[in-house]
MARNUTOR-939750 format. One record per residue: residue number from 0; chain; x negated, y negated, z of N, C-alpha, C, O in turn. Coordinates in Angstrom, 3 decimals, padded with zeros to 6 digits, always signed. Layout:
<nodes>
NODE     n   chain       n_px       n_py       n_pz      ca_px      ca_py      ca_pz       c_px       c_py       c_pz       o_px       o_py       o_pz
NODE   NUM       A          X          Y          Z          X          Y          Z          X          Y          Z          X          Y          Z
...
</nodes>
This chain:
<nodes>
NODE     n   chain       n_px       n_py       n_pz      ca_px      ca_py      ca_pz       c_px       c_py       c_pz       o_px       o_py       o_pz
NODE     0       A   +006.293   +027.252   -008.049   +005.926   +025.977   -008.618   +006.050   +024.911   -007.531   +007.165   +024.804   -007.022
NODE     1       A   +005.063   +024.095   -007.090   +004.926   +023.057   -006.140   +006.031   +022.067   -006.955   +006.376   +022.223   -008.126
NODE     2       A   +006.427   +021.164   -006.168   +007.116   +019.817   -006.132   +006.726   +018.728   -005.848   +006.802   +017.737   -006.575
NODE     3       A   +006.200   +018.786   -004.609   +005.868   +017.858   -003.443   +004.182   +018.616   -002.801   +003.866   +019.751   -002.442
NODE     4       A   +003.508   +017.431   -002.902   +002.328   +017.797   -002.040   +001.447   +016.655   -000.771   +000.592   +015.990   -001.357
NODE     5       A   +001.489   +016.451   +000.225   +001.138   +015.726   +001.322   -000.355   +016.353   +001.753   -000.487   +017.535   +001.435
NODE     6       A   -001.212   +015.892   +002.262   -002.408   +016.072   +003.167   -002.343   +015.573   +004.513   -002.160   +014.356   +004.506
NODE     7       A   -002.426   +016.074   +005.685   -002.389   +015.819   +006.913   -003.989   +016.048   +007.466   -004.763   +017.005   +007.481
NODE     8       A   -004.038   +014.735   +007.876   -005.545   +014.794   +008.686   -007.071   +015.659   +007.969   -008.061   +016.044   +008.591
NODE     9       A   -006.816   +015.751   +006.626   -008.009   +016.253   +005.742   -007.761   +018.263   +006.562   -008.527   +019.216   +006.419
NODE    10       A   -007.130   +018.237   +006.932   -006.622   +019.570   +007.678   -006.202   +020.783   +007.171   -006.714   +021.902   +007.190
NODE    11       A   -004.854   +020.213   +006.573   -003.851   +020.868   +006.268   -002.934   +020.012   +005.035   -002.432   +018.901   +005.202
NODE    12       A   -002.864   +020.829   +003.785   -001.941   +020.396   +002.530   -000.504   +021.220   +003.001   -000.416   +022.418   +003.274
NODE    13       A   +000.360   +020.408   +003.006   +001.389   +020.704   +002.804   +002.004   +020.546   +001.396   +001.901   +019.628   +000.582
NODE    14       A   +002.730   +021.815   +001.350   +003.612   +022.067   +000.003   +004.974   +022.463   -000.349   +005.342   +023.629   -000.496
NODE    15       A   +005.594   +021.568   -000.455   +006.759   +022.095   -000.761   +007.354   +022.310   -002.454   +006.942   +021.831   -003.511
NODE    16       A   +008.458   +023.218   -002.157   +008.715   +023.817   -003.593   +010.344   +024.168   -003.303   +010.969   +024.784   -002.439
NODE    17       A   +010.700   +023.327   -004.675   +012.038   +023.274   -004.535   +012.825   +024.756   -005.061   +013.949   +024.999   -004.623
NODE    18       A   +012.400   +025.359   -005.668   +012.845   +026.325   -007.039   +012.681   +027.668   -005.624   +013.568   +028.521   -005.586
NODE    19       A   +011.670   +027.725   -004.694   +012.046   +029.000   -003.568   +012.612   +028.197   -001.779   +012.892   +028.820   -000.755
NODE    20       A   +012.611   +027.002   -001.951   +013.332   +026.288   -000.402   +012.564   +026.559   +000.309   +012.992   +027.184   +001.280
NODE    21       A   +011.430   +026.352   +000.288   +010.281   +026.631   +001.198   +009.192   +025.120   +000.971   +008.832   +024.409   +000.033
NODE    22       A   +009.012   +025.189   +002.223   +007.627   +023.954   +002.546   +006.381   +025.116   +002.939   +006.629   +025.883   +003.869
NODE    23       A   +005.215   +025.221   +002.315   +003.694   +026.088   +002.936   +002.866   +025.472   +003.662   +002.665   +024.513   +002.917
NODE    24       A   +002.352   +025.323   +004.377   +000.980   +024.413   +005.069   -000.396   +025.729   +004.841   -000.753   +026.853   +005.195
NODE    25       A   -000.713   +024.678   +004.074   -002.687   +025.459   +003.474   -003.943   +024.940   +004.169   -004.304   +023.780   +004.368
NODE    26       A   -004.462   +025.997   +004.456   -005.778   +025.959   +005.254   -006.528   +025.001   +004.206   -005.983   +024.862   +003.111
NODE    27       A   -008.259   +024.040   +004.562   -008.860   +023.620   +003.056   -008.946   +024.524   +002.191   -008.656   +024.223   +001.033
NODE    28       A   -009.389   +025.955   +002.520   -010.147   +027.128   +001.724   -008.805   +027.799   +001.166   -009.038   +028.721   +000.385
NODE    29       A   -007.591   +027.564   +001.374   -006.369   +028.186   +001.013   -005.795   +029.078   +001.318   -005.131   +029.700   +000.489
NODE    30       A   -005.864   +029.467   +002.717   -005.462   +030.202   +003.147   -004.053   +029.725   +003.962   -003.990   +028.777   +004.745
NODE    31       A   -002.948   +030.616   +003.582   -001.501   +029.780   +003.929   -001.064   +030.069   +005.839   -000.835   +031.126   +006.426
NODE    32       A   -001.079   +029.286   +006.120   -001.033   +028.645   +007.836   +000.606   +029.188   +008.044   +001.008   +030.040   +008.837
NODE    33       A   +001.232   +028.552   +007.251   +003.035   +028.771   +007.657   +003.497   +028.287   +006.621   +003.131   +027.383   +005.870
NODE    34       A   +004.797   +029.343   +006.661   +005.758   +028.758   +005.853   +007.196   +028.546   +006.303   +007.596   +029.467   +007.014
NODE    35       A   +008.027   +027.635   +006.092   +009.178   +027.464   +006.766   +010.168   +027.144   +005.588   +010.070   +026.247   +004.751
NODE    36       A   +011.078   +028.034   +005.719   +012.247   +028.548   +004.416   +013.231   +028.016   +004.761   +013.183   +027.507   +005.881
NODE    37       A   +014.450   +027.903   +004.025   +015.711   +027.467   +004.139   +015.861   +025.890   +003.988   +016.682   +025.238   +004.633
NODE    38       A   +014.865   +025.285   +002.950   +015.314   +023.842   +002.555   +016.074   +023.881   +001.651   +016.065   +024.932   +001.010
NODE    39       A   +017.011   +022.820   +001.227   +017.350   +023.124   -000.189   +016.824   +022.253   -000.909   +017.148   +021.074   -000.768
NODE    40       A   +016.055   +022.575   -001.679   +015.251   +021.476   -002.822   +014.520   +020.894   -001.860   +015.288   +020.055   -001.388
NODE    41       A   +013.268   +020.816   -001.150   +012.720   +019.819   -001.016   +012.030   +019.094   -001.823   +011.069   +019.468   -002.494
NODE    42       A   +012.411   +018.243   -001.787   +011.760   +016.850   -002.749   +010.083   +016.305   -002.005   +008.954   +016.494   -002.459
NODE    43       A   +010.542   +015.550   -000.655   +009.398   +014.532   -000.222   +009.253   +014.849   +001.131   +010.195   +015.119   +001.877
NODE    44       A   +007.403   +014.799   +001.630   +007.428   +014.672   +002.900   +006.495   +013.394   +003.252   +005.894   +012.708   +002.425
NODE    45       A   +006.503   +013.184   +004.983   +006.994   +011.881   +004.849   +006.251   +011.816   +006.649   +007.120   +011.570   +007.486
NODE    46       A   +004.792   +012.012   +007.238   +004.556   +012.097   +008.568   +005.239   +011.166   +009.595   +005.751   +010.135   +009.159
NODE    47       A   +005.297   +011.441   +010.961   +005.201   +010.188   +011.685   +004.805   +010.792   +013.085   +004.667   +012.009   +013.208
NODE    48       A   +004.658   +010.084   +013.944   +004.001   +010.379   +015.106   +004.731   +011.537   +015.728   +005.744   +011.494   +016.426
NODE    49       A   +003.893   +012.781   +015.270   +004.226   +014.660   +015.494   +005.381   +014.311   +015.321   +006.190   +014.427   +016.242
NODE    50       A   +005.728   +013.819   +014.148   +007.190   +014.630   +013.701   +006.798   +014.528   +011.885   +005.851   +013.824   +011.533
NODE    51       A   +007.519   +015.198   +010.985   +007.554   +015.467   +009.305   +008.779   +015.314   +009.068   +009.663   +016.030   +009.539
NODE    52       A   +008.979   +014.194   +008.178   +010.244   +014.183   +007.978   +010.197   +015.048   +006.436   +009.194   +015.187   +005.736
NODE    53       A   +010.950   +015.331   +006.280   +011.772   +016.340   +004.783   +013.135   +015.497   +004.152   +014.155   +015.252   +004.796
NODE    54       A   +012.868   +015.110   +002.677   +013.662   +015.015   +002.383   +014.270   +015.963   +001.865   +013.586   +016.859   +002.360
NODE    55       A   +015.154   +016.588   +001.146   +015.833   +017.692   +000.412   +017.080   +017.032   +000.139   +017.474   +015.910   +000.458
NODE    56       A   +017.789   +018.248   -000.725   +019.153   +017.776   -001.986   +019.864   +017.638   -000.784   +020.474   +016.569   -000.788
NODE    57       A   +020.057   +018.384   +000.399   +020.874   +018.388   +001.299   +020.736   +016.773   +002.708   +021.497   +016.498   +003.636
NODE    58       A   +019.803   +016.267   +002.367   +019.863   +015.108   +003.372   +018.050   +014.693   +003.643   +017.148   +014.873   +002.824
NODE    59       A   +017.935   +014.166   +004.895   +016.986   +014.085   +005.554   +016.628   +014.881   +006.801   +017.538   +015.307   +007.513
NODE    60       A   +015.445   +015.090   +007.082   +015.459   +015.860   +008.555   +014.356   +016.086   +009.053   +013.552   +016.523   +008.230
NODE    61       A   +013.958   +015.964   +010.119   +012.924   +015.628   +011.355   +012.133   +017.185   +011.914   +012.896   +017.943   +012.514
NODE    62       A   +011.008   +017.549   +011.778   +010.873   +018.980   +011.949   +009.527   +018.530   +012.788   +009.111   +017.499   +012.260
NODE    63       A   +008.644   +018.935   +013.956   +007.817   +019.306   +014.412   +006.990   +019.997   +013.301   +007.348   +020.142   +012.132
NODE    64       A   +005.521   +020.503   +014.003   +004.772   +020.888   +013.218   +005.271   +022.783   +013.747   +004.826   +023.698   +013.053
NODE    65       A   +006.048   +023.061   +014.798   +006.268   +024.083   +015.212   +007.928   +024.522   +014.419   +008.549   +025.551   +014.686
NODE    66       A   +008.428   +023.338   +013.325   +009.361   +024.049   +012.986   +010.567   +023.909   +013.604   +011.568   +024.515   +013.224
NODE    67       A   +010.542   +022.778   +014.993   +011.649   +022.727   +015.738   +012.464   +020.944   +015.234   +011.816   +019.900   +015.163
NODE    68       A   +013.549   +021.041   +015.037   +014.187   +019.837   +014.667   +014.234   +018.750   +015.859   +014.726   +018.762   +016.988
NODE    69       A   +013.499   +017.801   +015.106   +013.849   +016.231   +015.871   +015.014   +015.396   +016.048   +015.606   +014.767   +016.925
NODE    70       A   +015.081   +015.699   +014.714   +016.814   +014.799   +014.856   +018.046   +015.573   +013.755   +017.973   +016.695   +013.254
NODE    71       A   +018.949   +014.737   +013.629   +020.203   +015.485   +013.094   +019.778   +015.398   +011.814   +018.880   +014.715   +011.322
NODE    72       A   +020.881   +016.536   +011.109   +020.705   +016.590   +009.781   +021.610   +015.037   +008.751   +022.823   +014.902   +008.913
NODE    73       A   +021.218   +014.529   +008.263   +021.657   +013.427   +007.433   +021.628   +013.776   +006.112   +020.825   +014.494   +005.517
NODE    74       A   +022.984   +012.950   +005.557   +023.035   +013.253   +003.795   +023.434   +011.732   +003.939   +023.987   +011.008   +004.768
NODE    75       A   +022.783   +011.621   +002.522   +023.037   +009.969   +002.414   +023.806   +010.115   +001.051   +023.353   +010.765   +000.109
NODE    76       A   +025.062   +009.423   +001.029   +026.156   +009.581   -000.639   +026.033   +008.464   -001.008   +025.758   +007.474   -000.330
NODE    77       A   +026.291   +008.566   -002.464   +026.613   +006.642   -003.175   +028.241   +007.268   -003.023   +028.825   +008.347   -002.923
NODE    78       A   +028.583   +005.461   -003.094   +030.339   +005.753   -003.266   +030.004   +005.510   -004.658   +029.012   +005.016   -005.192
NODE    79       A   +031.495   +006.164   -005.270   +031.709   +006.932   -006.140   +033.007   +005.361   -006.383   +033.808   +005.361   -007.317
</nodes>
């Protein structure tokens, strides 16, 4: 079950799905490009100049289109 769905450059749909921790990137015709596992919950994605940010239950985080991390992992808390 999708969650989250983005379009990059009329290119490529990205999809993420919280219920298997996986983000997919889809060809137009649907054919699946990559998938990159181990989110937890992704919620939202979010481009910026060659980098994707991801939100998830676990924080924020910066990924290349190759899957390699930009920046640190962040969790943002309310005080309690």
């Amino acid at each position: 079950m999708e969650h989250v769905r983005e379009v990059k450059d009329a290119s490529e749909l990205y999809v993420g799905n919280r219920v298997n921790h996986r983000i997919r990137t889809f060809a137009p015709e649907g054919e699946v490009l990559a998938e990159w596992t181990g989110f937890d919950a992704p919620s939202d994605l979010v481009f910026g100049r060659g980098v994707i940010y991801v939100a998830a239950a676990d924080g924020v985080s910066g990924w290349t289109s190759r899957r390699t991390s930009t920046s640190h992992h962040s969790t943002a808390r309310s005080a309690s």
